[in-house]
C-alpha positions in Angstrom: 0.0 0.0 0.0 1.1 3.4 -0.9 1.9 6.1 1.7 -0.9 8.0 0.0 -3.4 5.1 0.9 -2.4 5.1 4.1 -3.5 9.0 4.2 -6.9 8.1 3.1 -7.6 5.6 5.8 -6.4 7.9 7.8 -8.3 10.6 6.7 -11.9 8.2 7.0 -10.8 7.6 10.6 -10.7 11.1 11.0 -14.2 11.7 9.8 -15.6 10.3 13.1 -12.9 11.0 15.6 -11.7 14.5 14.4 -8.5 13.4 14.7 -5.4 15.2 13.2 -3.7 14.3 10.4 -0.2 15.0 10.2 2.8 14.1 8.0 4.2 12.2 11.0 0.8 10.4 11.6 1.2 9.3 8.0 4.5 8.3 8.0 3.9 6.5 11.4 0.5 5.0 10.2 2.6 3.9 7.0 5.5 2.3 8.8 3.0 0.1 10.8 0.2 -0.8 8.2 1.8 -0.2 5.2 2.6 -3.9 4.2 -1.4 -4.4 3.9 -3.2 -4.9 0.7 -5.0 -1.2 0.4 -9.0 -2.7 0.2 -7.9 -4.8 2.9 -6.6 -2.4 5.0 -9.6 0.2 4.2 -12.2 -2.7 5.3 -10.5 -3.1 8.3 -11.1 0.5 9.3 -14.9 0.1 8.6 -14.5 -3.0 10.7 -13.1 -1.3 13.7 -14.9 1.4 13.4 -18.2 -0.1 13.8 -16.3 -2.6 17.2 -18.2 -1.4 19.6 -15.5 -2.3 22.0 -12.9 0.4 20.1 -12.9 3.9 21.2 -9.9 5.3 19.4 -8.6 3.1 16.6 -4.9 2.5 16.1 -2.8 0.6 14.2 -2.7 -2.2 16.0 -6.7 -2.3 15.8 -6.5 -2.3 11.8 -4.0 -4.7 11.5 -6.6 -7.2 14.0 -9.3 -7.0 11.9 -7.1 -7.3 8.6 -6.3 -10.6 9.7 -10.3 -10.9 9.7 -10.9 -9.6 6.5 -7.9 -11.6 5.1 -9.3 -15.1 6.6 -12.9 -14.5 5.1 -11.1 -13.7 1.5 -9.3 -16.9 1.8 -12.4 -18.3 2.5 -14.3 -16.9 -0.5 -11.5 -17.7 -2.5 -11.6 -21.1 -1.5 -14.8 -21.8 -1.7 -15.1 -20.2 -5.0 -12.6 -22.5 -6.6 -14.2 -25.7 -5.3 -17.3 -24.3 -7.1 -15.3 -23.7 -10.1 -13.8 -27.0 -10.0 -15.1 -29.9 -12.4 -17.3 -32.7 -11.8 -15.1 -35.8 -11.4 -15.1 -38.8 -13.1 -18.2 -41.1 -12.2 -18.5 -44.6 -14.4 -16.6 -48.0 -14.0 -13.0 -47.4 -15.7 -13.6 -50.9 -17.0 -15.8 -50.7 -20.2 -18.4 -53.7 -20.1 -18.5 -56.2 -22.7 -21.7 -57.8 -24.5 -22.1 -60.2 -21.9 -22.6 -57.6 -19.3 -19.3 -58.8 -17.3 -15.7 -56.3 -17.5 -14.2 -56.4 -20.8 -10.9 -57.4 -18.5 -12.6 -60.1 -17.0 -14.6 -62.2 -19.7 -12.9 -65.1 -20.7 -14.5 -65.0 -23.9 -14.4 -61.4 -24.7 -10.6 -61.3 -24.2 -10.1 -64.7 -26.4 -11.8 -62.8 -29.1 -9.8 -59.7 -28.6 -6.3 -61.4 -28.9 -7.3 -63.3 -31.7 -8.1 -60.7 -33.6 -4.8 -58.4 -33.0 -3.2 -61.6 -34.4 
């Protein structure tokens, strides 16, 4: 995330707090959150914003609920792919032959068949 990402979260934070927004907050903010993916970061905000049991959100409070956000991504993603997946196989691997038994296994069947590549 850019430094200029980090200045928006900040900046939405501030909305509700009135807190100030410095270079230094920024650069602080950065140094501790900056590794997070940005819409990951930003939904951890909304996250601890709406914690009832967070007054003042800090950087240790986004980087708590990132690894929430995170989780239910994996999740998603996850379960998305097993969706995506394709049916497997279903059926006997063994065709059957004419008298109903597996082509591998009739005595006949297989009689006939070397015969024939003779």
């Amino acid at each position: 995330m850019e430094a200029t990402n980090t200045a928006s979260i900040l900046e939405f934070l501030s909305l509700t707090d009135n807190r100030k927004i410095t270079q230094e907050n920024i650069l602080a903010w950065h140094q501790l959150i900056g590794h997070l993916n940005f819409d990951v970061a930003r939904e951890a905000a909304h996250l601890a914003k709406q914690d009832d049991k967070i007054d003042w959100v800090e950087p240790k409070h986004i980087l708590a609920k990132a690894r929430v956000v995170a989780d239910r991504l994996d999740t998603e993603a996850r379960r998305k792919q097993s969706l995506d997946k394709p049916e497997p196989f279903v059926g006997s691997p063994i065709p059957l032959c004419r008298h109903g038994e597996r082509i591998v296994f009739c005595q006949p069947c297989c009689v006939e068949l070397a015969k024939k590549k003779r």
